[in-house]
C-alpha positions in Angstrom: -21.8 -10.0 44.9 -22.8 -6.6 46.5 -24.2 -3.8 44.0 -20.4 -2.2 44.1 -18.5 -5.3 43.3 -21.2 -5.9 39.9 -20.3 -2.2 39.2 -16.7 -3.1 39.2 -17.1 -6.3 37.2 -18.9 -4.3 34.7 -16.1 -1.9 34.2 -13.7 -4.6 34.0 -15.2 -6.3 30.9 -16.0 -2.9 29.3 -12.4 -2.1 29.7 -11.2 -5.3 28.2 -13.5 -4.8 25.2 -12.1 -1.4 24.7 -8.4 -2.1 24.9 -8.9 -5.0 22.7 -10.3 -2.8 20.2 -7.2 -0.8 20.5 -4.7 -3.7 20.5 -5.9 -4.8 16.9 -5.7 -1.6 15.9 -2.4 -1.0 16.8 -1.9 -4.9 15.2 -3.2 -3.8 11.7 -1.5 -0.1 11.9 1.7 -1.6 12.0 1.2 -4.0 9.6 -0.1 -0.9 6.9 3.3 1.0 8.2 5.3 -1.6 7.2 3.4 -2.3 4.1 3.9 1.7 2.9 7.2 2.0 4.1 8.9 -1.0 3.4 7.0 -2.9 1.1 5.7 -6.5 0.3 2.4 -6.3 2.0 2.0 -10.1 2.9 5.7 -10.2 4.0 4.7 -7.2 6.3 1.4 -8.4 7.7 2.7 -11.6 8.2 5.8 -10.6 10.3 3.9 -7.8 12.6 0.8 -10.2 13.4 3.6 -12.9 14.0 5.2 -10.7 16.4 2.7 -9.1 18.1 0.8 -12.4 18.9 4.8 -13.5 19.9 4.5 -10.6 22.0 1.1 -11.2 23.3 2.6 -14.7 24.7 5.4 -13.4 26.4 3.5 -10.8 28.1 1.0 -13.0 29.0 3.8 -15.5 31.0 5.1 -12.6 32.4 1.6 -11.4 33.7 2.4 -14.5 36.2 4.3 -12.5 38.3 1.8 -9.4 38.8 -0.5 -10.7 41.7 -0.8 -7.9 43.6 -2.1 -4.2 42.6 -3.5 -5.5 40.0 -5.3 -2.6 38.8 -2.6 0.2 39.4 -0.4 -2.4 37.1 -3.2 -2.3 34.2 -3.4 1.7 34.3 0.5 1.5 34.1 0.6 -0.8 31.2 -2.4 1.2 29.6 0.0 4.3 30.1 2.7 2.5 28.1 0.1 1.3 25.4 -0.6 5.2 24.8 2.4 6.3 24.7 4.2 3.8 22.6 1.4 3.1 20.4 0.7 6.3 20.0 3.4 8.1 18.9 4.5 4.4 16.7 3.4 5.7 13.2 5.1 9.5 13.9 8.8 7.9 14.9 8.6 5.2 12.3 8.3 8.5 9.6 10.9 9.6 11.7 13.1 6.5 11.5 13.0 6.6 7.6 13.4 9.5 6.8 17.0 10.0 9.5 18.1 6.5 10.2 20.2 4.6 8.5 19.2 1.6 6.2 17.1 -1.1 8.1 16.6 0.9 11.3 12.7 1.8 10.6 12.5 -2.0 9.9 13.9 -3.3 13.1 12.0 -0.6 14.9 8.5 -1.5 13.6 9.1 -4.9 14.4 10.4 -4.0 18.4 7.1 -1.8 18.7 5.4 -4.2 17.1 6.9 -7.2 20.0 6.7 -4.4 22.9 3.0 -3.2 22.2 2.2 -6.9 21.8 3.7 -7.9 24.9 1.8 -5.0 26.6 -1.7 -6.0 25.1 -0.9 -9.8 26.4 -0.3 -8.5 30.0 -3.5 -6.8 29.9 -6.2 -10.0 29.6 -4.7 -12.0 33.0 -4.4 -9.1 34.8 -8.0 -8.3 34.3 -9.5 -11.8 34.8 -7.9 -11.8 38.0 -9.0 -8.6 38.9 -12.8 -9.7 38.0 -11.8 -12.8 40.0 -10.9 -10.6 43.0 -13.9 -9.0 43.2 -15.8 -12.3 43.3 -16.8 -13.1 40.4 -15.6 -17.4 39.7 -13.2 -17.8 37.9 -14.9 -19.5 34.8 -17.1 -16.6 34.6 -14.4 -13.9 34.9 -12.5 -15.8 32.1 -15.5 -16.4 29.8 -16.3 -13.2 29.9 -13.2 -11.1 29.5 -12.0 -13.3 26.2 -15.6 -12.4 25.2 -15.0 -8.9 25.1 -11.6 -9.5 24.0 -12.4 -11.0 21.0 -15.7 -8.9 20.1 -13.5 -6.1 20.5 -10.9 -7.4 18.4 -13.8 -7.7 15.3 -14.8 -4.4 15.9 -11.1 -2.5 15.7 -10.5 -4.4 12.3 -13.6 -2.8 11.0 -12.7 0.6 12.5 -9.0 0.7 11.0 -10.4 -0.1 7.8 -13.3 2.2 7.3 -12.7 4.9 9.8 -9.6 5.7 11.4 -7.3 5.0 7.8 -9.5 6.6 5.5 -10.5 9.8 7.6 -7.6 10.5 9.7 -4.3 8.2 8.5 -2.0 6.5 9.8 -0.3 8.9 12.1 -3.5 10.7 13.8 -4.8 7.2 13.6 -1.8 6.1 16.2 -2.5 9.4 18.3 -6.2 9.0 18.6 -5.9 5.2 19.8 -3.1 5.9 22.2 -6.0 8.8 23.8 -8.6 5.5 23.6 -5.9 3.4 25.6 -5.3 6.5 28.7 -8.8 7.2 28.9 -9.3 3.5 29.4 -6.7 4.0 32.1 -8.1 7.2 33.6 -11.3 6.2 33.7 -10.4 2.8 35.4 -8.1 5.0 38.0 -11.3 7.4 39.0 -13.4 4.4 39.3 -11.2 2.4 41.8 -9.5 5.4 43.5 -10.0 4.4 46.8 -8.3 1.2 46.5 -5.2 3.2 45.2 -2.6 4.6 46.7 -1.1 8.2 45.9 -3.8 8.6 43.3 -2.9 12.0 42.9 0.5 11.4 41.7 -0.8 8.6 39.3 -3.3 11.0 37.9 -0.6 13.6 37.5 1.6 11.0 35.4 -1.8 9.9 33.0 -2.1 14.2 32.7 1.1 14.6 31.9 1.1 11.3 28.9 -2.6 12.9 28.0 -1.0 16.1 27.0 2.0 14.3 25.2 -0.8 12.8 22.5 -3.2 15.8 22.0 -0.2 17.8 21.4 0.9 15.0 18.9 -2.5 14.6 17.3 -2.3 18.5 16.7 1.2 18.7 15.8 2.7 15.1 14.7 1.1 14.8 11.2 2.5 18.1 10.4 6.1 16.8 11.6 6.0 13.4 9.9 4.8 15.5 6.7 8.5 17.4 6.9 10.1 13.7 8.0 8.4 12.1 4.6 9.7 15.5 2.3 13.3 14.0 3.2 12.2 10.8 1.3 12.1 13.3 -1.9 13.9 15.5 -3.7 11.7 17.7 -4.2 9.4 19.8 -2.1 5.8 18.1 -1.7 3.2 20.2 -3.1 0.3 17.2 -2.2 -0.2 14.3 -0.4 -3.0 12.6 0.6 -3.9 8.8 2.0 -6.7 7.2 0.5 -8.1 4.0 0.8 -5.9 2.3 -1.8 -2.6 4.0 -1.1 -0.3 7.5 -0.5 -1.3 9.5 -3.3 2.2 12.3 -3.4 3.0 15.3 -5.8 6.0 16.8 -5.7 7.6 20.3 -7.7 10.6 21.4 -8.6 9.8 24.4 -11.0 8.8 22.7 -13.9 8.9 18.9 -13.4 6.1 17.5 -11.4 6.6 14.2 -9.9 3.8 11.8 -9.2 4.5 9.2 -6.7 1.9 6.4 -5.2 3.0 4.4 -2.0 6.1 6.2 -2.4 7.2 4.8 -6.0 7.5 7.5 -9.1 4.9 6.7 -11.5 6.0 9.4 -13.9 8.0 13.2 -14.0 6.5 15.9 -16.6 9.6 16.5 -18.0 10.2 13.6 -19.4 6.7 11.2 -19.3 6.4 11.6 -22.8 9.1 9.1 -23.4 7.2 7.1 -21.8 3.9 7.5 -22.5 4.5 7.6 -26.6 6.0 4.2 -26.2 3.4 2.8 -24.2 0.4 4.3 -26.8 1.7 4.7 -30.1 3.4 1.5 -31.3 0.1 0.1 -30.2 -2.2 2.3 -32.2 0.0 1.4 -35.1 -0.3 -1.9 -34.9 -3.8 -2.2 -34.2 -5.6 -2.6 -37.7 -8.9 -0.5 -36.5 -7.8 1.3 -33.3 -11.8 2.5 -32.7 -12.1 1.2 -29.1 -9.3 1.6 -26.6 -8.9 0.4 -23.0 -6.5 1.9 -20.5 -5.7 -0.3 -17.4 -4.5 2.1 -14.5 -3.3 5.9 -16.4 -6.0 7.5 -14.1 -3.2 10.3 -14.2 -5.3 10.8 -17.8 -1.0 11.2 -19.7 -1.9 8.4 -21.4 -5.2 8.9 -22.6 -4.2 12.5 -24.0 -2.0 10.4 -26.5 -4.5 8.2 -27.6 -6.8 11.2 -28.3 -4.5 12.3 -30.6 -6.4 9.6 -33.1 -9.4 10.8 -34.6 -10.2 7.4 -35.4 -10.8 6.7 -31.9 -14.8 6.8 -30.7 -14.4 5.3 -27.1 -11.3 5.3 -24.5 -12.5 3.0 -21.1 -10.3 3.7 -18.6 -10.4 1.6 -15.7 -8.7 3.0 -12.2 -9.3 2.0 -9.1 -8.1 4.9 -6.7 -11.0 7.9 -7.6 -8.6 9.9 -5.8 -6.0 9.7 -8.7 -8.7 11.0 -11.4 -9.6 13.5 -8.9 -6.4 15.2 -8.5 -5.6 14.4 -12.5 -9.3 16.5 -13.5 -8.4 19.3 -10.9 -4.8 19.9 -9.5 -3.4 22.4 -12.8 0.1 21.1 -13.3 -1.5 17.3 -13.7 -4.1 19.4 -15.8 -1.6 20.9 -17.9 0.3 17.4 -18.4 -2.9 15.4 -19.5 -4.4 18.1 -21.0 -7.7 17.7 -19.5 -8.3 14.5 -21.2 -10.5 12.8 -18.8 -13.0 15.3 -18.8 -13.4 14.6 -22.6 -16.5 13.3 -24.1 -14.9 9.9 -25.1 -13.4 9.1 -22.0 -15.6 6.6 -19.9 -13.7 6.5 -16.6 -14.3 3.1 -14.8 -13.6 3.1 -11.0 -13.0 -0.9 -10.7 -10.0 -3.6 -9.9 -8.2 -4.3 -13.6 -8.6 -8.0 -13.2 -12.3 -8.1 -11.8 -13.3 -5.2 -14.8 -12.0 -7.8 -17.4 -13.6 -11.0 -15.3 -16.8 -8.7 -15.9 -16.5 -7.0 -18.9 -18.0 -8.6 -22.3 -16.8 -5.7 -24.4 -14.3 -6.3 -27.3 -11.1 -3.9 -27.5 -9.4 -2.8 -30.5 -6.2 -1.5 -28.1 -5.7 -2.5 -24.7 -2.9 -0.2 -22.8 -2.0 -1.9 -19.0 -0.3 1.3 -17.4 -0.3 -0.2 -14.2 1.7 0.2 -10.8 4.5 -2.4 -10.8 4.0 -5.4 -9.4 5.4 -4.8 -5.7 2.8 -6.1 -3.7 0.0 -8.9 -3.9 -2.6 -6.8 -5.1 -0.7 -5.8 -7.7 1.3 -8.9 -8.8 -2.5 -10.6 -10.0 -2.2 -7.7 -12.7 0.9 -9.7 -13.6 -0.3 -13.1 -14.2 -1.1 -15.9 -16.9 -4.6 -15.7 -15.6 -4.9 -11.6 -15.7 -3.0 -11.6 -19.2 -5.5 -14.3 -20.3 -8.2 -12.1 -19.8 -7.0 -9.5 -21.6 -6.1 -11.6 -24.4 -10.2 -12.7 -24.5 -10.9 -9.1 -24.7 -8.7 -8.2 -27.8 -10.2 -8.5 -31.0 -8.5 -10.3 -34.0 -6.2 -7.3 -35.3 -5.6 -5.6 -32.1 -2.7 -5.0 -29.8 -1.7 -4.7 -26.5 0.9 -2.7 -24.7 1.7 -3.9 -21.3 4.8 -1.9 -19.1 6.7 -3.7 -17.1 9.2 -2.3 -15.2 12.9 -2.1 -15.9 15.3 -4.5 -18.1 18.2 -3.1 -16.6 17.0 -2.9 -12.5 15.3 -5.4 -12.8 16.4 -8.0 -15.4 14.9 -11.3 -14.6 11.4 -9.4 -13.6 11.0 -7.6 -17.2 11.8 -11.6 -18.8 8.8 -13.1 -16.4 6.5 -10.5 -17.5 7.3 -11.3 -21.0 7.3 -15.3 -20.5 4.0 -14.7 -18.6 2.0 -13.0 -21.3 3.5 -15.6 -23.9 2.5 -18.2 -22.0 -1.4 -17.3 -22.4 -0.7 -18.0 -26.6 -0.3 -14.3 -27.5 2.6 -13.0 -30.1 4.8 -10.6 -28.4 7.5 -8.2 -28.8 9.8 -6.7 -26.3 10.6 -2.8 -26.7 12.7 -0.1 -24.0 13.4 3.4 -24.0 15.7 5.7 -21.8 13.3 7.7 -19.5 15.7 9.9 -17.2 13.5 10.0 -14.2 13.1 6.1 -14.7 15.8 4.8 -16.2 15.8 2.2 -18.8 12.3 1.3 -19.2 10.4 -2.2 -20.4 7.8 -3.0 -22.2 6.1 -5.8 -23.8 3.7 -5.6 -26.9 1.3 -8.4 -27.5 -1.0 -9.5 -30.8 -3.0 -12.3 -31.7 -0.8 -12.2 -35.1 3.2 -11.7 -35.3 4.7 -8.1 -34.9 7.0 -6.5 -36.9 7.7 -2.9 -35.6 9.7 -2.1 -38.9 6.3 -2.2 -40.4 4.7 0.3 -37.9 4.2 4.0 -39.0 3.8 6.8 -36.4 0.7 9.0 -37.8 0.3 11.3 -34.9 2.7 14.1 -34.2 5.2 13.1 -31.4 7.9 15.2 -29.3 10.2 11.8 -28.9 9.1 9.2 -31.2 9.8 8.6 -34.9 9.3 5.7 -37.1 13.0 5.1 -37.4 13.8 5.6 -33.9 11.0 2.2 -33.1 13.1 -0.4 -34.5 16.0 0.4 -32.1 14.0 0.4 -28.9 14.2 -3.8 -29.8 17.4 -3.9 -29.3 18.2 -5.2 -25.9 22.5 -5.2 -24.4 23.4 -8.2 -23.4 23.3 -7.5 -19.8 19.3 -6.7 -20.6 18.5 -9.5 -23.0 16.9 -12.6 -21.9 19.5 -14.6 -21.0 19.6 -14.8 -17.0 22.5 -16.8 -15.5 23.3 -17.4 -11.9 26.2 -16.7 -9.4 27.3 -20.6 -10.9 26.9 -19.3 -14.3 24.1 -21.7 -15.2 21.1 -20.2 -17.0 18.1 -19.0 -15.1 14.6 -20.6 -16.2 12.2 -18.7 -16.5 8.8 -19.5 -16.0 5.2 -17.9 -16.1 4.0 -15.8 -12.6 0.6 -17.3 -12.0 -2.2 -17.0 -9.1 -1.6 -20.0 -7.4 2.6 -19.4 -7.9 3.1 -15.7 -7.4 7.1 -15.6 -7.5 7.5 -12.2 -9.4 7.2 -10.4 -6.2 10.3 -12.1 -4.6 11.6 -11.9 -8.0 10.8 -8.2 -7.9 11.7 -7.5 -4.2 15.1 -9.1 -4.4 16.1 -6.8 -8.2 15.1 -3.5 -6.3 16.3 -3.5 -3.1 19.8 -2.0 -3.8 18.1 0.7 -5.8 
């Protein structure tokens, strides 16, 4: 090959690394949009990588057909990459927030096909290209999957530690659709005098080029007014971290919490919750001295438990710093928690729940699991005989647990697993609910290494909702909240423990919430 043709040969397989970077991208976005917006991560994943590698295959039959212009067809199909791709994560905010129920689904997954079938056109078309030029066939092949699949590696890495975390998942989709047109641009410069009309063609990548920069300026700002339809309230903060969508919303006085887009607690009324979750448990406990809080990095809960001298240590293990950051500085959550994880016996732990108890050789008088419910994989090993029999090797003889989990009403047959899972590791338990307007009917279990009697417990702290002759009633379950599940055939549903290696509560969960 002449010194030109090795030039073009050398662009070919750079270019092919490059878009392959973006395609995976683009593969792993989608699956994280799906995750947020609509849930079940696996489920999620699983569909857009199945589709996009669908796609992949179709567009790579289809590539067949393209024998000729082979490089004014890549820049064309680049084009469509940019502008598809990038403006995916703003119309998918768009598409919840206006459409009706099930449209942002079906359009993730027809991006997610249609920008796989364009990243499948892409690798043929460029192996013939390299062949073209003169390079054999074997080689040309070799060498663009090489860079195909390097590239692939390295856009994994980037989505996870660059492009989520620093710029999210809509600037992300703008800044990879620029990647994918200067890929094109670059490519049209280079091999402009094998192209026809290359003014017009330059025109059309100018024209898509200022399409994306405007969106990178002004799309988050859209989809931020596109996601304010998704609550009721005006959003005072949001913020994408590593682990999740961290929003806070206000309405005059009640502040809203939401993470991934599910309420974890309103101040007008979280002290329902919270003195259900904490002080039964502090009761019951025979030497409440040493307290662990799983999740609460909102700090609500550890402000109760403060409220017992008693009390010398309070561990609280959270995973997202960005939660106790905005808990120790944004003033309404300061106001709310009362700045109780900036006090001396608060040890915050930034650490997953289950690997913090795998760890931990520490001994707990109380152990309070105020965690997220169990609507995704992460989570749903926080709600399993194995994670339940951790905690139960970490409570001391005397001491009690307080686990929530979720609604008996909602979500009938979820609340009942929970409970048959955390009996099934040996422990005593006891089943409580309270009304929490912003909630709902809310569940929770207790758990001892002895039996429970809440008629014996006595409230010593001052409370705004709970008494000592109000806890006996929150037993009381209706009896279309009580344990007894049938189906549509009217037999009885069995009910058996969630476990690692049988995760079922998140279909079990997915199916109860869906109309809600």
């Amino acid at each position: 090959m002449n010194q030109a043709a090795v030039r073009q040969s050398k662009i070919i397989y750079w270019a092919s690394g490059i878009v392959s970077i973006c395609g995976i991208i683009f593969e792993v976005l989608f699956g994280a949009l799906g995750s947020y917006i609509l849930g079940d991560g696996v489920k999620q994943y699983t569909l857009t990588i199945s589709l996009f590698m669908t796609g992949m295959g179709i567009g790579a039959s289809l590539s067949e057909r393209v024998m000729k212009h082979l490089i004014i067809t890549f820049i064309y199909i680049e084009f469509g990459v940019a502008i598809i791709g990038g403006f995916s994560s703003f119309t998918m905010f768009g598409m919840t927030a206006f459409g009706p129920a099930g449209t942002d689904a079906f359009y993730l997954y027809l991006i997610t096909l249609l920008v796989g079938a364009l990243t499948g056109v892409e690798l043929p078309i460029l192996i013939r290209k390299a062949n073209e030029i003169g390079v054999s066939l074997n080689k040309s092949t070799a060498r663009v999957l090489f860079s195909d699949y390097a590239g692939g590696l390295i856009g994994g890495l980037l989505f996870v530690f660059f492009f989520r975390p620093y710029f999210g998942m809509v600037k992300s989709a703008f800044l990879v659709g620029c990647i994918n047109l200067a890929v094109a641009l670059v490519v049209l410069w280079l091999f402009r005098k094998e192209i026809r009309h290359f003014i017009v063609h330059a025109v059309v990548g100018a024209v898509i080029g200022l399409t994306l920069i405007a969106g990178l300026f002004f799309g988050e700002a859209a989809a931020f007014s596109f996601e304010q339809k998704l609550y009721q309230d005006p959003i005072m903060h949001m913020e994408e971290t590593s682990y999740q969508r961290i929003t806070l919303t206000r309405d005059g006085e009640d502040v809203r919490l939401y993470l991934n887009g599910s309420l974890q607690f309103s101040t007008i009324d979280e002290y329902r919750y919270h003195e259900v979750l904490v002080h039964p448990t502090m009761a019951a406990a025979e030497d409440p001295e040493n307290v662990l809080i799983l999740g609460g990095g909102d700090g609500i809960a550890a402000k109760e438990v403060l409220k017992y001298e008693e009390t010398e240590k309070i561990t609280l293990v959270e995973l997202d710093p960005a939660v106790v950051e905005l808990a120790n500085t944004n003033r309404h959550l300061l106001e709310a928690n009362e700045g109780s994880l900036k006090h001396e016996k608060v040890h915050v732990v930034h650490e997953d729940a289950f690997q913090f108890l795998e760890n931990s050789e520490e001994w707990y008088d109380v152990i309070l699991v105020d965690l997220p419910d169990p609507n995704n994989e992460s989570l749903n090993k926080l709600y399993t005989s194995e994670f339940y029999s951790l905690m139960r090797n970490h409570l001391v003889p005397g001491g009690a647990a307080m686990i929530q989990a979720t609604s008996p009403v909602f979500a009938t047959e979820v609340y009942w697993t929970i409970s048959e899972t955390i009996a099934s590791t040996g422990l005593e338990t006891e089943n409580l609910h309270v009304d929490v307007p912003s909630f709902g009917n809310w569940g929770f279990v207790m758990a001892s290494r002895e039996a429970i009697d809440v008629a014996d417990l006595e409230i010593t702290v001052d409370t705004r909702f709970l008494t000592d002759d109000i806890l006996p009633g929150l037993t009381a379950f209706g009896k279309d909240e009580d344990g007894q599940i049938t189906n549509p055939n009217g037999s009885t549903v069995e009910l058996k423990p969630n476990t690692l290696i049988d995760p079922h509560l998140i279909q079990i969960y997915q199916d109860a919430w869906k109309n809600y």
